[in-house]
TORDRENMI-461893 format. One record per residue (C-alpha): x, y, z. Coordinates in Angstrom, 3 decimals. Layout:
BEGIN
<<X Y Z>>
...
//
This chain:
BEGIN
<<6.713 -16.765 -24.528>>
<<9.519 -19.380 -24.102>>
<<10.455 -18.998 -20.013>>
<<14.575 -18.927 -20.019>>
<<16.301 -19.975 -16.838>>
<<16.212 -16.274 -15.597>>
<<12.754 -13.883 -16.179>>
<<13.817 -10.234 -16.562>>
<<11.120 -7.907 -15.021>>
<<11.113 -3.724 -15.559>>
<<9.002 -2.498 -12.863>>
<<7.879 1.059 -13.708>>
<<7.045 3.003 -10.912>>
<<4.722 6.233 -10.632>>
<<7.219 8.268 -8.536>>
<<11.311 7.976 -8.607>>
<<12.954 5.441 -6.667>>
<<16.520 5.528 -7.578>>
<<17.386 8.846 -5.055>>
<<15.983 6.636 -1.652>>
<<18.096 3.502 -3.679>>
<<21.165 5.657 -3.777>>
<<20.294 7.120 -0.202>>
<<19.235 4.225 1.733>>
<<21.377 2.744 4.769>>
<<20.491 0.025 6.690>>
<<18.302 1.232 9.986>>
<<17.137 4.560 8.392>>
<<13.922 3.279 7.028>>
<<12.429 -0.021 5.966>>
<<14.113 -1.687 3.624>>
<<11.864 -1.603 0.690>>
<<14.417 -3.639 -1.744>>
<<14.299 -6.681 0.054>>
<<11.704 -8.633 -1.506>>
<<13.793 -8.031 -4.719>>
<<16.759 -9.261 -3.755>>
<<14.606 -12.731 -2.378>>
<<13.057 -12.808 -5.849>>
<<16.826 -12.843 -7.711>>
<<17.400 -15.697 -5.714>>
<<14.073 -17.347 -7.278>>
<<16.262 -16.670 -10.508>>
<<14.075 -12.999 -11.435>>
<<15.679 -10.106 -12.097>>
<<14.211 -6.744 -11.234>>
<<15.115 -3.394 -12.376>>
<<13.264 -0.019 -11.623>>
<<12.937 2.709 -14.570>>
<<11.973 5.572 -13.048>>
<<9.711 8.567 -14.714>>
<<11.868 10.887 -17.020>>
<<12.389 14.459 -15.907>>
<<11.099 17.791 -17.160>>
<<11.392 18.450 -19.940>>
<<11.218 15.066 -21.884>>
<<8.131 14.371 -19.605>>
<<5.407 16.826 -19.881>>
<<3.951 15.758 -16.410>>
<<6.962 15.132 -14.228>>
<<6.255 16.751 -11.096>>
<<2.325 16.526 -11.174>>
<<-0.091 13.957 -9.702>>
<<2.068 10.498 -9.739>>
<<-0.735 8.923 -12.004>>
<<0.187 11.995 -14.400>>
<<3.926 11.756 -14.398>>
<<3.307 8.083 -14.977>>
<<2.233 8.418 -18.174>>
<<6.072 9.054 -19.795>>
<<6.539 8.819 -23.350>>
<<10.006 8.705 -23.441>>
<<10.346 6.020 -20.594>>
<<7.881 3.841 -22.309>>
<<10.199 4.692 -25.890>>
<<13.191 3.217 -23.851>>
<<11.101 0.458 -22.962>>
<<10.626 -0.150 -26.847>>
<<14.083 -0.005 -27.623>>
<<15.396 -2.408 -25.137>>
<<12.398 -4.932 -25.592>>
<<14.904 -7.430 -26.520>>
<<16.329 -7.517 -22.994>>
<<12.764 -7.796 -21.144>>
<<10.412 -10.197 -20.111>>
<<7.599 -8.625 -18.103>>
<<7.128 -5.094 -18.027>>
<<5.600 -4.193 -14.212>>
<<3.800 -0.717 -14.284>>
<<2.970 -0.189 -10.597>>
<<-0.616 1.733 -11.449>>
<<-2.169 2.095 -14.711>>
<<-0.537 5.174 -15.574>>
<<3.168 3.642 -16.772>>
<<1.079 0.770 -18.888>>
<<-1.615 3.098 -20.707>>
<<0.861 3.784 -23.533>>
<<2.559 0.245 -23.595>>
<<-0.707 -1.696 -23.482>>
<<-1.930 0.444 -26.812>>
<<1.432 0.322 -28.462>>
<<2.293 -3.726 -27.709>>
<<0.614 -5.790 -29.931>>
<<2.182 -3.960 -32.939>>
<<5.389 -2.958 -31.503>>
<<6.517 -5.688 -28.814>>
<<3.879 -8.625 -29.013>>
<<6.582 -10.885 -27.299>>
<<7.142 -8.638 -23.658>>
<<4.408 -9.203 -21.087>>
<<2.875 -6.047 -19.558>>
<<1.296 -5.997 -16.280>>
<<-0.413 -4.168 -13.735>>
<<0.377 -3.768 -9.936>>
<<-1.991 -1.900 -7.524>>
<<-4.191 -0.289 -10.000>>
<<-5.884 2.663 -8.646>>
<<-9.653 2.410 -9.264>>
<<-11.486 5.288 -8.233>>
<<-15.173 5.722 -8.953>>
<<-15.228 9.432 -8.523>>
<<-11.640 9.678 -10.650>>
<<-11.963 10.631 -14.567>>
<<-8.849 10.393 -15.812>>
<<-7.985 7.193 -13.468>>
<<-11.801 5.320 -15.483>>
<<-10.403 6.290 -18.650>>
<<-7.165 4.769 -18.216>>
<<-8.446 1.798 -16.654>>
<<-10.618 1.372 -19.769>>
<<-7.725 1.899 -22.118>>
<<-5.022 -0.568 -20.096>>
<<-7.090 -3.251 -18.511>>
<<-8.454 -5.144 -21.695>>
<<-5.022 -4.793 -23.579>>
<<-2.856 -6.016 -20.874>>
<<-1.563 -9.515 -20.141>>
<<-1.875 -9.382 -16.177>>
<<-3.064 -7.445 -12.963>>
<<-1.427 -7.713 -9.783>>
<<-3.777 -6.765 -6.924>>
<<-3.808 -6.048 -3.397>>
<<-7.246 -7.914 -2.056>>
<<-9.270 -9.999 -3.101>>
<<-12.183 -7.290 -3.741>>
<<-9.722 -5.516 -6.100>>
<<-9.858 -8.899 -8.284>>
<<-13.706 -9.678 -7.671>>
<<-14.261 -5.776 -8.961>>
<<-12.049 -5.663 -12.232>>
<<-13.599 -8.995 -13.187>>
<<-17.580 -7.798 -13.035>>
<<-16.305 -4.582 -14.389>>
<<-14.076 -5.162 -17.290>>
<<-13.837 -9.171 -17.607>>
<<-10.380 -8.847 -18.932>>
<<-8.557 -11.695 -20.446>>
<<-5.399 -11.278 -18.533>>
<<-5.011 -12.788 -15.352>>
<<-5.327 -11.508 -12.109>>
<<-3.219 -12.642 -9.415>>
<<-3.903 -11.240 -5.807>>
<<0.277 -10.565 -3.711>>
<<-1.379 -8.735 -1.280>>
<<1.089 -6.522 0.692>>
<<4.827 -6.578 2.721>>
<<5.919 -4.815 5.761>>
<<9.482 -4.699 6.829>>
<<9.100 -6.662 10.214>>
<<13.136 -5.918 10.932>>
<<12.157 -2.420 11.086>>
<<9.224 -2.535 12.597>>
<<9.744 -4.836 15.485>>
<<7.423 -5.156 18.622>>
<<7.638 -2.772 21.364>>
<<6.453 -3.089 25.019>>
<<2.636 -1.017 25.012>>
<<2.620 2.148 26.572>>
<<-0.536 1.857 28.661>>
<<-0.544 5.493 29.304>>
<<0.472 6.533 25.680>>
<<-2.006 8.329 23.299>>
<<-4.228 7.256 20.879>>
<<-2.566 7.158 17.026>>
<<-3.717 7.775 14.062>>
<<-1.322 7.698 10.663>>
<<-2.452 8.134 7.664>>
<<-2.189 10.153 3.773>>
<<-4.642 8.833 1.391>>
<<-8.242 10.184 0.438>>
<<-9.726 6.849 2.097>>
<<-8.878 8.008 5.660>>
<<-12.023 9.426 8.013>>
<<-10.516 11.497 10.397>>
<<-13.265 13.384 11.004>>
<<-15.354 10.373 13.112>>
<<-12.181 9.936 14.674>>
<<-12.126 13.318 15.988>>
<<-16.061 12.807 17.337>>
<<-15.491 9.495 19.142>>
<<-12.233 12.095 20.490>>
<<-14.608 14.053 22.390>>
<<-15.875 11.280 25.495>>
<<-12.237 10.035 25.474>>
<<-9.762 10.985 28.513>>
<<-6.696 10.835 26.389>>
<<-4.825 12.593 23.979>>
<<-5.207 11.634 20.134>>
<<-2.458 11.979 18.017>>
<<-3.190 12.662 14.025>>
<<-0.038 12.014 11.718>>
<<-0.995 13.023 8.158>>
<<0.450 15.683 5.992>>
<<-2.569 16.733 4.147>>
<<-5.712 14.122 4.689>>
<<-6.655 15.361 8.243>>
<<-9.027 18.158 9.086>>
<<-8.384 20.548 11.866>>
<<-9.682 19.610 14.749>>
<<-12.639 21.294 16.034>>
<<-12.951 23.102 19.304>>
<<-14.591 20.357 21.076>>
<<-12.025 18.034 20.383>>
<<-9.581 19.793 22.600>>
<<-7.635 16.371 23.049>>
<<-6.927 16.026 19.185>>
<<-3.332 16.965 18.192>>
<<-2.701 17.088 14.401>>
<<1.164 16.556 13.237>>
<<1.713 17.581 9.962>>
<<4.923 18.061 9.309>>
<<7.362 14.965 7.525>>
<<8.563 12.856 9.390>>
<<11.028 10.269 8.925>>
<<10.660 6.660 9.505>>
<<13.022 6.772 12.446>>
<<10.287 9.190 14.009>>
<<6.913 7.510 12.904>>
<<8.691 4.182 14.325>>
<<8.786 6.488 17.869>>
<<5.441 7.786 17.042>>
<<4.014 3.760 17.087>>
<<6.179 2.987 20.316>>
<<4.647 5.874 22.175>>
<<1.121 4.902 21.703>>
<<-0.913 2.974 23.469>>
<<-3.125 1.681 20.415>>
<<-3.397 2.653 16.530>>
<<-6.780 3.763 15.197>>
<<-6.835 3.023 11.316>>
<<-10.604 5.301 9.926>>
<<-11.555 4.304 6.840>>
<<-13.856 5.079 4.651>>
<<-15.253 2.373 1.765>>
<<-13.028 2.210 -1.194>>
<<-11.830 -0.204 -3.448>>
<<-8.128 0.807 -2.770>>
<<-6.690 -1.003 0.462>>
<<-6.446 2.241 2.113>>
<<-5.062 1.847 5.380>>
<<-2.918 -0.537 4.542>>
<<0.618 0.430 5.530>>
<<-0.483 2.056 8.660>>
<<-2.057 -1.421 9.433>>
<<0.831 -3.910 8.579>>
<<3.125 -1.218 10.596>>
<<1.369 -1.127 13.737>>
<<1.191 -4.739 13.210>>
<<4.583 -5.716 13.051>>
<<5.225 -3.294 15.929>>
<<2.279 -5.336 17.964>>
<<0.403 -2.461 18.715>>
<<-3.488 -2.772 19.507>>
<<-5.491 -2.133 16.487>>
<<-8.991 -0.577 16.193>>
<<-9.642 -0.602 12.346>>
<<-13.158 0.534 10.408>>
<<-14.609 -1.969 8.127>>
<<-13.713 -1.537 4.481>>
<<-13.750 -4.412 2.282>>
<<-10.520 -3.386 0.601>>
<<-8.549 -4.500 3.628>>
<<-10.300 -7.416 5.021>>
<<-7.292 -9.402 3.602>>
<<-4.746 -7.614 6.315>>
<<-7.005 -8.613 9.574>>
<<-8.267 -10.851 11.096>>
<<-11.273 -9.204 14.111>>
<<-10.903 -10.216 17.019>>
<<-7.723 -11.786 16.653>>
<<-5.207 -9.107 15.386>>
<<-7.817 -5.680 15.522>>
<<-11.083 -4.927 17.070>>
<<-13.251 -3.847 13.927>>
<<-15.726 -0.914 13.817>>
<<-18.345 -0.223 11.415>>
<<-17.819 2.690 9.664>>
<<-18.668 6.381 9.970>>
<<-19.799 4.883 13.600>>
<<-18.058 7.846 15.915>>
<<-19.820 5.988 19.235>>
<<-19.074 2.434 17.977>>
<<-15.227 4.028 17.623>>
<<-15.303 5.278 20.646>>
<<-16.470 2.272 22.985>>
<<-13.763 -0.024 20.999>>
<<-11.156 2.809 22.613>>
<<-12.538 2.700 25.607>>
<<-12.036 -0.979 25.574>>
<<-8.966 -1.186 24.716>>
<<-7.963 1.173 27.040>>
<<-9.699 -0.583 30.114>>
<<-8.688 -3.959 29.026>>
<<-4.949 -4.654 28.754>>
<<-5.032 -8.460 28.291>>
<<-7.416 -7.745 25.327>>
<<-4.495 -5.314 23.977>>
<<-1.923 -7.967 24.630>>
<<-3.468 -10.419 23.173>>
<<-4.497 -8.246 19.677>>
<<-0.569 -7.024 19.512>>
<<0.079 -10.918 19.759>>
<<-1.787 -11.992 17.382>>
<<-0.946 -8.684 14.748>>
<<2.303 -9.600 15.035>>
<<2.062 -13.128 14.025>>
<<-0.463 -12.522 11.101>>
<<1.896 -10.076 9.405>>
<<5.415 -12.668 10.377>>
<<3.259 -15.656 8.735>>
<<1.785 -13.303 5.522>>
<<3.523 -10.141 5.103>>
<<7.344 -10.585 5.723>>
<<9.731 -9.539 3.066>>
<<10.299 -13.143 2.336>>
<<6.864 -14.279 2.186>>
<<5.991 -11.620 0.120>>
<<8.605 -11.983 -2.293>>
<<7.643 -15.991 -2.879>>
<<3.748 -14.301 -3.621>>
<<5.296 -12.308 -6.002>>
<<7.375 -14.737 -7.437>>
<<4.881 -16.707 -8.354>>
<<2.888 -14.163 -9.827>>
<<5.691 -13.289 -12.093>>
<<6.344 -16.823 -13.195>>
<<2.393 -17.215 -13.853>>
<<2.810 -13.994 -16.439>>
<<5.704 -15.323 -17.828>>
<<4.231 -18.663 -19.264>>
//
């Protein structure tokens, strides 16, 4: 494809973004539009099409990797290939229909992958894998594992490009640790291990705070000190949350997703002391000993002498926060972010 001065991008997201676009102000959240207005100035132009609505899309509503997979959306697609460079289908789901229907129908628009969603365990997530990854022209990945796995699995012929991730570090600015706050725990995805969490809980002499909608278990009778918040929250109050804590605790299981990742880069940017499990999907987001104290996993004594350490050892804490902060200022600010993604873009585009 013959680059123009300006590359036109579709992203096509798994869940609607246009309602927080139309409701965002400035200070209610982070701003997660950002890196798109740095990557206009690199002379790319974004624009989000959201899933279609019931009853045009048969799965609106359902799992996001469902409602991703939007026949009509991808038929608008179609119709205005003319006006696109690089479709962006942010998981598989949004490029499963485009990657079977491009050579024929649109051999001249690019179609890639961001943040695929490989799941061992996951039918439906294999099959689409299979279907997308050898037809597409490019994956954009999170860590380096992601990249190291798709190539021994599939050896596609597109290219993979890791971006890693962004954090808004204007939002989440640094905040004085509260030596006598609790212990905090964030988290949503299936990756999360609560449950050694709550065990290393039981020798500790401090409250431990659980945010998580639907990932955490309840917490047993033993771990008296274990308080579970479940209810939404906005970012306004998980930003209060981080500054009332006097370190984050980011259990992990292993998975190929970088799960943990936003609760990481958060804390992070808000220099709080990290204790993080090792999972090879996020070894790109830390550095031990410098910005986290790392844990083996499923380890609930190993977790609970890294709190204990923390806890006894302020200049330890300071120093982690310190050095969080800077990691995620140096790789994950809107801006350097946006120049990794950039680049990726102008990579698909020749």
């Amino acid at each position: 494809m013959e680059i123009e001065e300006e590359i036109r991008v579709v992203i096509v997201p798994p869940n609607p973004r246009e309602p927080y676009r139309r409701s965002f102000r400035p200070g209610i959240g982070p701003n997660p539009f950002l890196a798109y207005e740095h990557l206009e100035r690199q002379g790319i132009k974004t624009r989000f099409l959201d899933p279609t609505g019931r009853p045009w899309n048969p799965f609106a509503g359902r799992n996001p990797l469902l409602q991703s997979i939007d026949p009509v959306r991808t038929a608008k697609i179609i119709l205005q290939q003319k006006h696109i460079d690089i479709v962006v289908s942010v998981t598989e789901g949004g490029a499963a229909l485009l990657s079977l229907l491009k050579s024929a129908l649109m051999p001249r628009v690019r179609v890639v992958i961001w943040d695929l969603m490989p799941v061992e365990d996951w039918q439906l997530s294999n099959r689409l894998l299979d279907i997308t990854i050898p037809r597409v022209d490019g994956i954009m990945v999170l860590g380096s594992n992601q990249g190291e796995y798709i190539r021994q699995r599939w050896n596609p012929s597109g290219k993979i490009v890791v971006i890693g991730h962004g954090v808004d570090t204007d939002f989440f600015q640094p905040r004085p640790i509260e030596p006598d706050g609790f212990i905090l725990s964030v988290g949503e995805d299936a990756g999360r291990d609560f449950a050694t969490l709550m065990r290393a809980a039981e020798g500790i002499q401090r409250e431990v705070v659980i945010k998580s909608t639907r990932s955490a278990p309840l917490p047993h009778q033993s771990a008296s000190r274990v308080r579970v918040v479940s209810k939404w929250m906005s970012y306004i109050e998980l930003r209060e949350l981080y500054t009332q804590s006097a370190l984050v605790v980011v259990p992990m299981r292993q998975t190929l997703n970088a799960s943990g990742v936003s609760t990481i880069l958060e804390a992070s940017a808000m220099g709080r002391p990290l204790i993080v499990s090792d999972n090879i999907a996020i070894r790109d987001f830390i550095v031990p000993n410098e910005t986290c104290l790392m844990v083996p996993r499923d380890d609930p004594a190993a977790l609970q002498a890294a709190i204990e350490r923390l806890l006894q050892e302020p200049e330890t804490c300071a120093r982690l926060a310190a050095g969080a902060r800077k990691f995620v200022e140096t790789h994950c600010s809107p801006v350097v972010f946006a120049q990794r993604l950039g680049s990726a873009l102008k990579i698909f585009a020749t």
